[in-house]
PDB file of N, CA, C and O in Angstrom:
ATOM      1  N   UNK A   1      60.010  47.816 -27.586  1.00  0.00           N
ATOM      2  CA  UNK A   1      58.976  46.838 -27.432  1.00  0.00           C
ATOM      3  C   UNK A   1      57.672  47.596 -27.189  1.00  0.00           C
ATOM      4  O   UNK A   1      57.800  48.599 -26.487  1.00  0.00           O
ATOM      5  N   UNK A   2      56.185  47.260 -27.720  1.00  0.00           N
ATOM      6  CA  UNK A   2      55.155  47.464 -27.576  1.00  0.00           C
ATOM      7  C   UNK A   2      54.272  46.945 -27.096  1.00  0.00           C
ATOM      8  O   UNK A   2      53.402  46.594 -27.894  1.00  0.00           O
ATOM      9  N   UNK A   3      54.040  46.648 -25.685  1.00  0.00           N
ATOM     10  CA  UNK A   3      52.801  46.431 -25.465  1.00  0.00           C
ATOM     11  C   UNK A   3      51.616  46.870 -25.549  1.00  0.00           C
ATOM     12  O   UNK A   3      51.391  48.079 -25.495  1.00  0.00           O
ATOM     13  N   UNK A   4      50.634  45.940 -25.698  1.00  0.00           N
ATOM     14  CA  UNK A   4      49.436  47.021 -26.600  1.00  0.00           C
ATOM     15  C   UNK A   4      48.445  45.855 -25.060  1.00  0.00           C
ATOM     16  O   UNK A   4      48.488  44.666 -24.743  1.00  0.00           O
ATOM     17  N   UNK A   5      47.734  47.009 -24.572  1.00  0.00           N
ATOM     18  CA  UNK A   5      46.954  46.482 -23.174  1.00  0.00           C
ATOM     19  C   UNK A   5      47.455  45.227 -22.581  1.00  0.00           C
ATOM     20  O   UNK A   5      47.070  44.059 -22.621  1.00  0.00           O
ATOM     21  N   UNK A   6      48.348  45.789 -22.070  1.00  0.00           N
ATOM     22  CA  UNK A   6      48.972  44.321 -21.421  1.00  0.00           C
ATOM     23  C   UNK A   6      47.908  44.434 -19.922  1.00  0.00           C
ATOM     24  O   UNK A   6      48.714  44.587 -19.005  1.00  0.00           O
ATOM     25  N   UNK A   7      47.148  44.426 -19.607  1.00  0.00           N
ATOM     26  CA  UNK A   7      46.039  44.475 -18.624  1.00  0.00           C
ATOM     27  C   UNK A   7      45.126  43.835 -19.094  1.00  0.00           C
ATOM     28  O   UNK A   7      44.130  43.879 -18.371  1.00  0.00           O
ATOM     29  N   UNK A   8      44.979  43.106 -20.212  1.00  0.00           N
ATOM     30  CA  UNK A   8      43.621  42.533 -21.189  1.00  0.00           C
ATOM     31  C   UNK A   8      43.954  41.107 -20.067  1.00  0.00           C
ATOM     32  O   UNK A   8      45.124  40.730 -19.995  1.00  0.00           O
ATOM     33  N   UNK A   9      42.832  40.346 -19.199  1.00  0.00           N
ATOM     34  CA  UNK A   9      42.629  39.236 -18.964  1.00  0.00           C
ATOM     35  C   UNK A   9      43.882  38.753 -17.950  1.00  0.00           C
ATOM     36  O   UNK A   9      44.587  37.744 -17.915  1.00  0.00           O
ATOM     37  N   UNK A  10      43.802  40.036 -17.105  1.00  0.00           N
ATOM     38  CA  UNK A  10      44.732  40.404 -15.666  1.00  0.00           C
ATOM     39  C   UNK A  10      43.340  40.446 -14.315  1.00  0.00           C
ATOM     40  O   UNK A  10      42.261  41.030 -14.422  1.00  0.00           O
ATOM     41  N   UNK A  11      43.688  39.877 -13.483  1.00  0.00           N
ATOM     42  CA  UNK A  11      42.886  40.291 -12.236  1.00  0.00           C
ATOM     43  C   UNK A  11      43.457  42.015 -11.749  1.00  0.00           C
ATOM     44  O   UNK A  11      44.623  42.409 -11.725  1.00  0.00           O
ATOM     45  N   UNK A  12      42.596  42.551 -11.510  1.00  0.00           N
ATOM     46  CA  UNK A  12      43.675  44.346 -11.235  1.00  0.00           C
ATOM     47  C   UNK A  12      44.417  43.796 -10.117  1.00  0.00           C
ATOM     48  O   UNK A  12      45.236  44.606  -9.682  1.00  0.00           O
ATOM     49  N   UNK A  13      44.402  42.808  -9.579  1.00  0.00           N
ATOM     50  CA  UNK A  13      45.513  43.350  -7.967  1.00  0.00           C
ATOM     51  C   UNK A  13      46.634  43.312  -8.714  1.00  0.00           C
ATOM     52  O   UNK A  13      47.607  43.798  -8.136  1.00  0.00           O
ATOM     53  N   UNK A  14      46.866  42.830  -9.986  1.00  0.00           N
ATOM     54  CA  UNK A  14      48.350  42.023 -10.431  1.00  0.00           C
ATOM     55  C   UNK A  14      48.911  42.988 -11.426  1.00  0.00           C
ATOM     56  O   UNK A  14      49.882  42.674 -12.113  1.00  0.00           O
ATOM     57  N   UNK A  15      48.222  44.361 -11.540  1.00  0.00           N
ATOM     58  CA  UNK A  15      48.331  45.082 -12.316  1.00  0.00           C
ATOM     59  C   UNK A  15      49.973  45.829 -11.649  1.00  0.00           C
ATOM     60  O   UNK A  15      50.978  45.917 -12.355  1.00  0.00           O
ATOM     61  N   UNK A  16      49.909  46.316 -10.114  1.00  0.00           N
ATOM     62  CA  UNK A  16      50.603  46.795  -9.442  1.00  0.00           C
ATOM     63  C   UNK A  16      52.419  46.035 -10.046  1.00  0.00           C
ATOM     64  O   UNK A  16      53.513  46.567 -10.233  1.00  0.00           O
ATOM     65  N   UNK A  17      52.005  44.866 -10.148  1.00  0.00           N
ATOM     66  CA  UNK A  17      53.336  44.225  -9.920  1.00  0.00           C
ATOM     67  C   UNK A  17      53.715  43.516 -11.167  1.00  0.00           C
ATOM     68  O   UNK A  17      54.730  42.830 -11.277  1.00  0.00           O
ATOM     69  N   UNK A  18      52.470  43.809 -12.489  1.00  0.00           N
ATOM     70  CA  UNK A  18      52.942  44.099 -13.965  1.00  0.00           C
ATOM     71  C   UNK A  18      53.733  45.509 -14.176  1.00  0.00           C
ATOM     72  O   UNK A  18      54.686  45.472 -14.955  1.00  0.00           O
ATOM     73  N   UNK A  19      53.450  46.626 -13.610  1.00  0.00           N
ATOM     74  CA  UNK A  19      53.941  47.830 -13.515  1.00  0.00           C
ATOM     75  C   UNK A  19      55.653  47.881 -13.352  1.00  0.00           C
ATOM     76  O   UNK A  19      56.440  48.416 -14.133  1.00  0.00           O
ATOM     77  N   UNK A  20      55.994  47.088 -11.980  1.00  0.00           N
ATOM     78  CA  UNK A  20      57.044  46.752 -11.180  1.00  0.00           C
ATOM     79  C   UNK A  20      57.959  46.153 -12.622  1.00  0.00           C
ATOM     80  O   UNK A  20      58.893  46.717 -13.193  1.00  0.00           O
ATOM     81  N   UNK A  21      57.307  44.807 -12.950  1.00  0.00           N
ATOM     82  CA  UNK A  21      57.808  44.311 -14.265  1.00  0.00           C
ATOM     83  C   UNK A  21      58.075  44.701 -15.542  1.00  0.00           C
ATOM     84  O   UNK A  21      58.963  44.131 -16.177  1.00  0.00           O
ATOM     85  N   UNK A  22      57.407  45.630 -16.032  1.00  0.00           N
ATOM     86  CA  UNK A  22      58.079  46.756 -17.429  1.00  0.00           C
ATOM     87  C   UNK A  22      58.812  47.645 -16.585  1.00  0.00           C
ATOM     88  O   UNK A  22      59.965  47.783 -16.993  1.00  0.00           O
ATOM     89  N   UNK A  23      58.567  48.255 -15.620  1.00  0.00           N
ATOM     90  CA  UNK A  23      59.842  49.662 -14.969  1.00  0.00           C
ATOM     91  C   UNK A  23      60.966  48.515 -14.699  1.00  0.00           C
ATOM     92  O   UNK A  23      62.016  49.063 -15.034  1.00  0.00           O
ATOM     93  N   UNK A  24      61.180  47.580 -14.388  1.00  0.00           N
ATOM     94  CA  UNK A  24      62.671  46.931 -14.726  1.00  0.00           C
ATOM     95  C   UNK A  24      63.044  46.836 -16.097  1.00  0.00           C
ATOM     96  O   UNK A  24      64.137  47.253 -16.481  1.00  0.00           O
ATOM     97  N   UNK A  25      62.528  46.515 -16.569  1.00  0.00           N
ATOM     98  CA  UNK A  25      62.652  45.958 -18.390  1.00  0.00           C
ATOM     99  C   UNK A  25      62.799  47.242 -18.915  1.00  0.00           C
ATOM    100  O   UNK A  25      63.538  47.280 -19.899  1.00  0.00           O
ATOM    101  N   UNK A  26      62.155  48.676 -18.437  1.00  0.00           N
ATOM    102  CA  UNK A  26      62.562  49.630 -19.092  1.00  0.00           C
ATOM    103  C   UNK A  26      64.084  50.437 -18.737  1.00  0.00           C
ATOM    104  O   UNK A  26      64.405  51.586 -19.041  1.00  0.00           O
ATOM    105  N   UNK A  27      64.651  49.692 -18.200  1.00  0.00           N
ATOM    106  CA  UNK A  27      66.093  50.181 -17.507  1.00  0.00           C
ATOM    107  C   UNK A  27      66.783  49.557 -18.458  1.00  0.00           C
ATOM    108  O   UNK A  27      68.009  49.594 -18.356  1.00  0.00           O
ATOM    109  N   UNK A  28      66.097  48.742 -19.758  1.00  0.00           N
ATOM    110  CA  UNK A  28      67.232  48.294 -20.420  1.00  0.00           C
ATOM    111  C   UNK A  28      66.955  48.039 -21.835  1.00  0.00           C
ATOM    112  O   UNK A  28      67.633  47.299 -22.548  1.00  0.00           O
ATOM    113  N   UNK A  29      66.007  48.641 -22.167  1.00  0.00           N
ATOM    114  CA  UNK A  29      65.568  49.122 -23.356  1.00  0.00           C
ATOM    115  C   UNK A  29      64.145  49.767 -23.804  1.00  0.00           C
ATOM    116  O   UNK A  29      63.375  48.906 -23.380  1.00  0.00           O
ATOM    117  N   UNK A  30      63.643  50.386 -24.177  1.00  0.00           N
ATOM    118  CA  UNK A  30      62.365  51.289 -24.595  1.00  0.00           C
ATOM    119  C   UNK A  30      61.505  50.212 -24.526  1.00  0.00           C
ATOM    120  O   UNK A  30      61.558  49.037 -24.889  1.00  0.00           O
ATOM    121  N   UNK A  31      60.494  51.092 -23.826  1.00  0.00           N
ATOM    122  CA  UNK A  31      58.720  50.127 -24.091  1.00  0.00           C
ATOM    123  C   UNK A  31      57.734  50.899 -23.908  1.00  0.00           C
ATOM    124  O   UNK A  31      57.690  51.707 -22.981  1.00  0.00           O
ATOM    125  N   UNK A  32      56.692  50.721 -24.896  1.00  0.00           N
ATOM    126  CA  UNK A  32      56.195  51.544 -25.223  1.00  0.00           C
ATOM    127  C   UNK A  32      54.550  50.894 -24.623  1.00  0.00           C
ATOM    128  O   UNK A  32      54.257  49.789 -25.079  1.00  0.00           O
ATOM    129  N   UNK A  33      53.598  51.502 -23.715  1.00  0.00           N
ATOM    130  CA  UNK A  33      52.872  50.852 -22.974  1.00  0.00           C
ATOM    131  C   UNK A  33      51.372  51.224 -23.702  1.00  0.00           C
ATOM    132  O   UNK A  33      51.221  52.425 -23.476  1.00  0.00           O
ATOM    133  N   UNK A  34      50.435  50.828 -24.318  1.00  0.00           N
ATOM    134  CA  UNK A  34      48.947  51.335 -24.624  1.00  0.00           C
ATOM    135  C   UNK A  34      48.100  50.798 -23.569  1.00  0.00           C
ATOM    136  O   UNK A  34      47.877  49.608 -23.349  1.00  0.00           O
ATOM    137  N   UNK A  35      47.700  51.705 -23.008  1.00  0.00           N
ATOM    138  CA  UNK A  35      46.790  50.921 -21.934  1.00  0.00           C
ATOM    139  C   UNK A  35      45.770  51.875 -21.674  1.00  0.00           C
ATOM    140  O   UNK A  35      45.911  53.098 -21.692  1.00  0.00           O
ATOM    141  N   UNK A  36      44.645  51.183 -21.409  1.00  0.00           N
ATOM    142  CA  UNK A  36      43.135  52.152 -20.648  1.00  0.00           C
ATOM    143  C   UNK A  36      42.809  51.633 -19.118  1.00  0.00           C
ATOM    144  O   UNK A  36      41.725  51.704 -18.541  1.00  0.00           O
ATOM    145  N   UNK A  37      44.099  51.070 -18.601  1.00  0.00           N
ATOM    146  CA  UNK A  37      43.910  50.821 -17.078  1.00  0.00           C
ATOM    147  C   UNK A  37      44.332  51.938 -16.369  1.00  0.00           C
ATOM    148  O   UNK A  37      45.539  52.175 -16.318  1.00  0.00           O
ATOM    149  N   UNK A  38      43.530  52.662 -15.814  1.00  0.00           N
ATOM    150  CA  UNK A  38      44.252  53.976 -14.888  1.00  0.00           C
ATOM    151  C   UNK A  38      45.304  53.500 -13.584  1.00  0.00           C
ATOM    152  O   UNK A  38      46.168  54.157 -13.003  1.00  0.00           O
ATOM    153  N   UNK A  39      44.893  52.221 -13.406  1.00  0.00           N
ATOM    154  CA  UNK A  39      45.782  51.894 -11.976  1.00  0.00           C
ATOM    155  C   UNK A  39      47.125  51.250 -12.608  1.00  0.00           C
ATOM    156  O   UNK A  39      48.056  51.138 -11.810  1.00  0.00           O
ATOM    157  N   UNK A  40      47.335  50.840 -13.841  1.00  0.00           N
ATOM    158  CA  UNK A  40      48.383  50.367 -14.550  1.00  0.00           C
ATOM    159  C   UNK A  40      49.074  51.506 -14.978  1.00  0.00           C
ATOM    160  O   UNK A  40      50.299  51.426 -15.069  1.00  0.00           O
ATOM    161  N   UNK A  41      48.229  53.065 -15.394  1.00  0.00           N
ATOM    162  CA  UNK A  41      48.657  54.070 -15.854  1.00  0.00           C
ATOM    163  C   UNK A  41      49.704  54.888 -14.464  1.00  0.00           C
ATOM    164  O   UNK A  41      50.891  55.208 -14.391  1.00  0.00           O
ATOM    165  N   UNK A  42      48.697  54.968 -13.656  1.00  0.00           N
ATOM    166  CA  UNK A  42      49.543  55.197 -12.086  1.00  0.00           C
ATOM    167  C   UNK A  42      50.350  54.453 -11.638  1.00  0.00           C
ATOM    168  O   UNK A  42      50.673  55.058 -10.616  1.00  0.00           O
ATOM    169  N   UNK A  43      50.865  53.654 -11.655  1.00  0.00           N
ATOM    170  CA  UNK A  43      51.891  52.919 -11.506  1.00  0.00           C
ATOM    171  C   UNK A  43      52.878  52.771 -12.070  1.00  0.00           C
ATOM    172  O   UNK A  43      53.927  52.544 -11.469  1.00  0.00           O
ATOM    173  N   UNK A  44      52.793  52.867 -13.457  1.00  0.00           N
ATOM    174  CA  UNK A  44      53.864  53.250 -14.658  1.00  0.00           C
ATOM    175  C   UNK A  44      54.443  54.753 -14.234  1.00  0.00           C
ATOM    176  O   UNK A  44      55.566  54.974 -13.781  1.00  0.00           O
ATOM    177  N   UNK A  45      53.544  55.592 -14.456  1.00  0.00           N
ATOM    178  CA  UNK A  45      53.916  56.893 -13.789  1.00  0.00           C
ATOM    179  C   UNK A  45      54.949  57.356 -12.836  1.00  0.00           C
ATOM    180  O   UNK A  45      55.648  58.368 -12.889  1.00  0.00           O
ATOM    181  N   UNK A  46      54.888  55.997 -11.566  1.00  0.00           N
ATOM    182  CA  UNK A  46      55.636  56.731 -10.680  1.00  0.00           C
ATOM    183  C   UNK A  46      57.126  56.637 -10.828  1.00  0.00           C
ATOM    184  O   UNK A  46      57.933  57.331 -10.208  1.00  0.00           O
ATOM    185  N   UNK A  47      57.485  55.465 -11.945  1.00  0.00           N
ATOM    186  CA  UNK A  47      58.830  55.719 -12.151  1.00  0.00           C
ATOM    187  C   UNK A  47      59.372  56.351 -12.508  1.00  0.00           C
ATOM    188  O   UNK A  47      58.647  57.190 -13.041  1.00  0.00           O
ATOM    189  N   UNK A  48      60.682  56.673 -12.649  1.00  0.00           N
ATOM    190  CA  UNK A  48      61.740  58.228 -13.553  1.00  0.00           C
ATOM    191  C   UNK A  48      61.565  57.740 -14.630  1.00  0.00           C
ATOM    192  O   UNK A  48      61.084  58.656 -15.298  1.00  0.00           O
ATOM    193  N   UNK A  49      61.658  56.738 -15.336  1.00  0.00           N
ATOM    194  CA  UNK A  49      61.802  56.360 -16.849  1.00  0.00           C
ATOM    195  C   UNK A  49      60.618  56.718 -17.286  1.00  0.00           C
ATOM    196  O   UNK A  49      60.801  56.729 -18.503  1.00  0.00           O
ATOM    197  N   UNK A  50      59.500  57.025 -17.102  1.00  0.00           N
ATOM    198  CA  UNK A  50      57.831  56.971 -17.548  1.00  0.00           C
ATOM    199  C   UNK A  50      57.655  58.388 -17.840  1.00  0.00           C
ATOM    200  O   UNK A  50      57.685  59.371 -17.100  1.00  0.00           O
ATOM    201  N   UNK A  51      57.416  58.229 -19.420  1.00  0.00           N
ATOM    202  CA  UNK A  51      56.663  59.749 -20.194  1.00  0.00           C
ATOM    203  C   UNK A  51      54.892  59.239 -20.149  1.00  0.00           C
ATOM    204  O   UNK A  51      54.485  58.129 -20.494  1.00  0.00           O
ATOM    205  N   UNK A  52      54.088  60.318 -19.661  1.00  0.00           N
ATOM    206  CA  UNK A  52      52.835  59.475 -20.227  1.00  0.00           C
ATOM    207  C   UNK A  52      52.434  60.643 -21.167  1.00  0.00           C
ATOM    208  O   UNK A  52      52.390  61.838 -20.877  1.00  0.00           O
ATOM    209  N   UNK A  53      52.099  59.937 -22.576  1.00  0.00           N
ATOM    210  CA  UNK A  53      51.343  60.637 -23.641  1.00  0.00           C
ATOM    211  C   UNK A  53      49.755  60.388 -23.227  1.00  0.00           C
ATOM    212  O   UNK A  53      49.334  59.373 -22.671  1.00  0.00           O
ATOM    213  N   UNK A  54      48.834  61.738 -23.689  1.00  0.00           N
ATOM    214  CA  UNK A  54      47.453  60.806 -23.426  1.00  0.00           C
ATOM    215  C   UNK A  54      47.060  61.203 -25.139  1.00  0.00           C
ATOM    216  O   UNK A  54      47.218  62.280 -25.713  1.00  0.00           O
ATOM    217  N   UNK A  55      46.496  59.897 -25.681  1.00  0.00           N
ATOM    218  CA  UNK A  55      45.952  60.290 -26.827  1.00  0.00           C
ATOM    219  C   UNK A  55      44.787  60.070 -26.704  1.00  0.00           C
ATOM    220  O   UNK A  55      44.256  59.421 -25.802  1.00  0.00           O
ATOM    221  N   UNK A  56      43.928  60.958 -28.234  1.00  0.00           N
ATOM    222  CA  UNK A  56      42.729  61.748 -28.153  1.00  0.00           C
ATOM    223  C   UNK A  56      42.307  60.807 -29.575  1.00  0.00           C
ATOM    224  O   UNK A  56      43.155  60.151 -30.180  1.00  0.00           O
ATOM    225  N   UNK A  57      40.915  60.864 -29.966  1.00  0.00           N
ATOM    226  CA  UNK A  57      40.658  60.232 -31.079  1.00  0.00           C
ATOM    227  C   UNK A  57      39.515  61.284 -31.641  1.00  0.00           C
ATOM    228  O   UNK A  57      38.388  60.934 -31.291  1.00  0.00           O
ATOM    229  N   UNK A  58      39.544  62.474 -32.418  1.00  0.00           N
ATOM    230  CA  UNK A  58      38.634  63.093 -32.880  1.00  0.00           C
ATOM    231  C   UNK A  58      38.721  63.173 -34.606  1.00  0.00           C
ATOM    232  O   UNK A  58      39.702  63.296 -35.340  1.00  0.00           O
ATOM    233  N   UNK A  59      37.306  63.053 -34.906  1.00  0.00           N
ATOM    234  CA  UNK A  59      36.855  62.229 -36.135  1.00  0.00           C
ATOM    235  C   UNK A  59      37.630  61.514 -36.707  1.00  0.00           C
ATOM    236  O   UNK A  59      37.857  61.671 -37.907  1.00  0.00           O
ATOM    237  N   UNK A  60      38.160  60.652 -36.048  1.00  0.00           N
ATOM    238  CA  UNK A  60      38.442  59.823 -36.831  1.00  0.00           C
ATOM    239  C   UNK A  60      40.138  59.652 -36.731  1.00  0.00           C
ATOM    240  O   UNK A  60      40.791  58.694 -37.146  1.00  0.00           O
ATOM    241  N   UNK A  61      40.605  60.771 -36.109  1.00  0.00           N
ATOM    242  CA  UNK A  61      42.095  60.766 -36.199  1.00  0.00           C
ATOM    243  C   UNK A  61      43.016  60.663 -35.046  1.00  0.00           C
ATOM    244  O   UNK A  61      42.867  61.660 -34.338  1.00  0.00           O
ATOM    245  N   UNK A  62      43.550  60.179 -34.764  1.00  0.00           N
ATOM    246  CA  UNK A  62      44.351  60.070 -33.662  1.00  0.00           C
ATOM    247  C   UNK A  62      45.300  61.170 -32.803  1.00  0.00           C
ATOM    248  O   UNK A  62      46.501  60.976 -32.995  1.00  0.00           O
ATOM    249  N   UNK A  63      45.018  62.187 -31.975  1.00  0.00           N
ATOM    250  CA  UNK A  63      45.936  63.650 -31.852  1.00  0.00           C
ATOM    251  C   UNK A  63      46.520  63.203 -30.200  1.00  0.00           C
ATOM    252  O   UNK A  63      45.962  62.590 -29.290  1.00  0.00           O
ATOM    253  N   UNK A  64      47.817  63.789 -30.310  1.00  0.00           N
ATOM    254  CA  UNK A  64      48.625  64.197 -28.884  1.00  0.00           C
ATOM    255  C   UNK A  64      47.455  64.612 -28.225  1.00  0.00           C
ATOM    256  O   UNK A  64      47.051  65.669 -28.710  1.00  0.00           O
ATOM    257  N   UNK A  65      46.501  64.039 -26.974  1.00  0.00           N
ATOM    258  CA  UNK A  65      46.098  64.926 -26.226  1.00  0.00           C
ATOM    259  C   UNK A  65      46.363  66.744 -25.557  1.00  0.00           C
ATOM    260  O   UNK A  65      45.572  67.642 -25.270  1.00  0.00           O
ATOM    261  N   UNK A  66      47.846  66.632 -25.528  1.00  0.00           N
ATOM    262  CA  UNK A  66      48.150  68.089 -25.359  1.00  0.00           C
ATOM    263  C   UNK A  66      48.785  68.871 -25.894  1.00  0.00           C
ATOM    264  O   UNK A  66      49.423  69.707 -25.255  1.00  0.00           O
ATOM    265  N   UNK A  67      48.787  68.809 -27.458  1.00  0.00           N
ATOM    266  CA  UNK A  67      49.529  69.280 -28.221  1.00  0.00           C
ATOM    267  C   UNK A  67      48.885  70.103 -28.925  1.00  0.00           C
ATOM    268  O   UNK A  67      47.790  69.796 -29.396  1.00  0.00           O
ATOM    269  N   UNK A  68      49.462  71.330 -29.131  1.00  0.00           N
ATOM    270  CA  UNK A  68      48.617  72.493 -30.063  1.00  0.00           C
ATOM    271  C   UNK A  68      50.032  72.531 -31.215  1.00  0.00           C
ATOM    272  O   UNK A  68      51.020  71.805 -31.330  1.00  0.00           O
ATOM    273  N   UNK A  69      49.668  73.454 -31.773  1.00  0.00           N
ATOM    274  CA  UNK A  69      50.167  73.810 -33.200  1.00  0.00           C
ATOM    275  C   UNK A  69      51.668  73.782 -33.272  1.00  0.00           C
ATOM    276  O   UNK A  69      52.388  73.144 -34.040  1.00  0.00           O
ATOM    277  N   UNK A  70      52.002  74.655 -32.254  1.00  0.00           N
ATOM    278  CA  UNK A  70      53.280  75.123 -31.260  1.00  0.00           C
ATOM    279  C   UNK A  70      54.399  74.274 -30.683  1.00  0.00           C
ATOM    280  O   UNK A  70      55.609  74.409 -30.862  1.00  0.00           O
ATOM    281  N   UNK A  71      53.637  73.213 -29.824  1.00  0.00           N
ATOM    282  CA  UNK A  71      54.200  72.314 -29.463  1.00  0.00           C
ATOM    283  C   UNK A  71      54.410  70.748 -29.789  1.00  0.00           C
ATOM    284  O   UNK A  71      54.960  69.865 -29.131  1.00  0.00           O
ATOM    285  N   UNK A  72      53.813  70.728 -30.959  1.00  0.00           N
ATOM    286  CA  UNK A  72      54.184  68.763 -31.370  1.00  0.00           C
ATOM    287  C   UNK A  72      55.180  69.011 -31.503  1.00  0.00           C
ATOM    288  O   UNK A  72      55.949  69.938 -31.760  1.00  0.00           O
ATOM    289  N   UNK A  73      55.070  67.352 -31.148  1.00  0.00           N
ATOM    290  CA  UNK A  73      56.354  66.321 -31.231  1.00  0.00           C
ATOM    291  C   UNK A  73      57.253  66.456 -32.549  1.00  0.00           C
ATOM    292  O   UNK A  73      56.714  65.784 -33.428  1.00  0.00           O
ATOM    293  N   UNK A  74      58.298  67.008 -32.970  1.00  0.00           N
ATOM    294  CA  UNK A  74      58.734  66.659 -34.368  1.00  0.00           C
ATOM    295  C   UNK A  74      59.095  65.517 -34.766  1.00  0.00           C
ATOM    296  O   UNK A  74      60.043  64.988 -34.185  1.00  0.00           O
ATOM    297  N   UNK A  75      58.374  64.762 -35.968  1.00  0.00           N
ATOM    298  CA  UNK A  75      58.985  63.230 -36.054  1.00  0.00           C
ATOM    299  C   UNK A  75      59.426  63.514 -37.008  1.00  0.00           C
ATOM    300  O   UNK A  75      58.964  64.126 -37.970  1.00  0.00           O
ATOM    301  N   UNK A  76      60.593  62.981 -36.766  1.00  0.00           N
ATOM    302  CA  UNK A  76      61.712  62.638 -37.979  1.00  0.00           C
ATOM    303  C   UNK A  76      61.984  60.775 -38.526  1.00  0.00           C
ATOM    304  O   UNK A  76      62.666  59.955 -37.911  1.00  0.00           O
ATOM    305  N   UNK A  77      61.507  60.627 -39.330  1.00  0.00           N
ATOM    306  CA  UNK A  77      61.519  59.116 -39.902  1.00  0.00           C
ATOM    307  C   UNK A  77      62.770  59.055 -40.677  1.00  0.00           C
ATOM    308  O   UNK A  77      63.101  59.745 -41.641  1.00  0.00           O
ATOM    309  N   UNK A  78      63.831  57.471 -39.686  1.00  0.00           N
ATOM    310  CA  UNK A  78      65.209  57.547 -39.892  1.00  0.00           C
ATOM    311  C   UNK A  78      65.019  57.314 -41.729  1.00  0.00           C
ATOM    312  O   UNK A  78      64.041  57.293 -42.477  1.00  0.00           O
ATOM    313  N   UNK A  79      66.250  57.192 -41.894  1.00  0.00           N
ATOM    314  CA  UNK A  79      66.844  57.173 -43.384  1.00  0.00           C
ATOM    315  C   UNK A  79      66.769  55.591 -43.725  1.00  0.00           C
ATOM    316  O   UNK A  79      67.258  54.831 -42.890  1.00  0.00           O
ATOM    317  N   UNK A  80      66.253  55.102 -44.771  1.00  0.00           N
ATOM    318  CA  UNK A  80      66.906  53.685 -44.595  1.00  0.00           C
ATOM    319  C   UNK A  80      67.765  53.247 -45.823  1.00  0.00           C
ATOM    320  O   UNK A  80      68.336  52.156 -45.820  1.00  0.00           O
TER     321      UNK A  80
END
């Protein structure tokens, strides 16, 4: 599942206990979070299930914030 800014047209106190609500939901299948709330980002964080990627947008293209040459991600796109 993808949420894409699930913080859009949230008061922040309620952000804490949207956090609470995907770290359950992620105990039982993948979710994938886009967000530019840092207090939604910290909170996601503190669970064991939580990878945080930070992505970068230069000219135009979308890059792993911390990825050099060396270390990307290998994607493999299944078979269909």
């Amino acid at each position: 599942m993808v949420l894409n800014e699930p913080e859009t047209s949230l008061h922040p106190d309620l952000l804490p206990a949207l956090a609470r609500l995907i770290l359950g939901a992620a105990k039982n299948t993948q979710i994938i979070v886009v967000s530019h709330a840092p207090l939604l980002i910290e909170e996601l964080t503190t669970g064991p299930v939580c990878a945080r990627l930070h992505l970068l947008k230069e000219f135009g293209e979308t890059k792993l914030g911390s990825s050099t040459l060396f270390n990307r991600p290998k994607w493999n796109w299944p078979a269909r």
